[in-house]
C-alpha positions as CSV (number, residue, x, y, z in Angstrom):
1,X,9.0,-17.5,9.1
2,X,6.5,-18.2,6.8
3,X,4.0,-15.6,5.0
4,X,0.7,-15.1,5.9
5,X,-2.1,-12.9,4.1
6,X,-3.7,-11.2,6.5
7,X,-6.3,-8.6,4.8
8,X,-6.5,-6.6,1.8
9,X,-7.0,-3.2,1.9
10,X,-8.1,-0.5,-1.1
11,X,-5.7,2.8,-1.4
12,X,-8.2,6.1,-1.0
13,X,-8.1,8.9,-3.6
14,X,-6.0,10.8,0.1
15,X,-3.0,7.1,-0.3
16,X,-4.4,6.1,3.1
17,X,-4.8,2.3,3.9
18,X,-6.6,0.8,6.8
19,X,-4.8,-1.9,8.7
20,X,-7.6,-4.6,9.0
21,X,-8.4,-6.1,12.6
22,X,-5.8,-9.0,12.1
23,X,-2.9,-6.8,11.5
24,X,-3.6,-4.3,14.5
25,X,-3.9,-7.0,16.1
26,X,-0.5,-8.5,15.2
27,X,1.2,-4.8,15.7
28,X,-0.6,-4.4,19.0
29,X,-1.7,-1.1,17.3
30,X,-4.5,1.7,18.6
31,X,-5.8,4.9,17.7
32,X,-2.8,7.3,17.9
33,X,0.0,5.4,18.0
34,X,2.4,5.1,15.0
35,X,3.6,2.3,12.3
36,X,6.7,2.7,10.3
37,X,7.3,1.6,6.7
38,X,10.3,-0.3,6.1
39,X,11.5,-1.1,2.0
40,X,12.6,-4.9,2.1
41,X,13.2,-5.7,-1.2
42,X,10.4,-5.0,-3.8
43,X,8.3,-5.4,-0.1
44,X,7.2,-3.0,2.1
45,X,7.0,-3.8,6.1
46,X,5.3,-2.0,8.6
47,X,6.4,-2.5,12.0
48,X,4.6,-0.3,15.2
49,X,7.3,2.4,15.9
């Protein structure tokens, strides 16, 4: 699989992200549902949990 970009997003003084519209949309992600960080590497992957 090949890497894609898709969004940049700015850390708040709080270290919250927002997941831009690409990458909800990838997850399948809404409003109250959760995401999980997984370390791959010097990487960090969030998958919907």
């Amino acid at each position: 699989m090949e890497d894609r970009i898709l969004g940049l997003s700015s850390v708040t003084q709080k270290y919250q992200v927002t997941l831009t519209k690409d990458v909800r949309d990838v997850l399948g992600v809404k409003p109250g549902d959760k995401v999980v960080f997984v370390q791959k590497g010097d990487a960090v992957i969030v998958k919907k949990a």
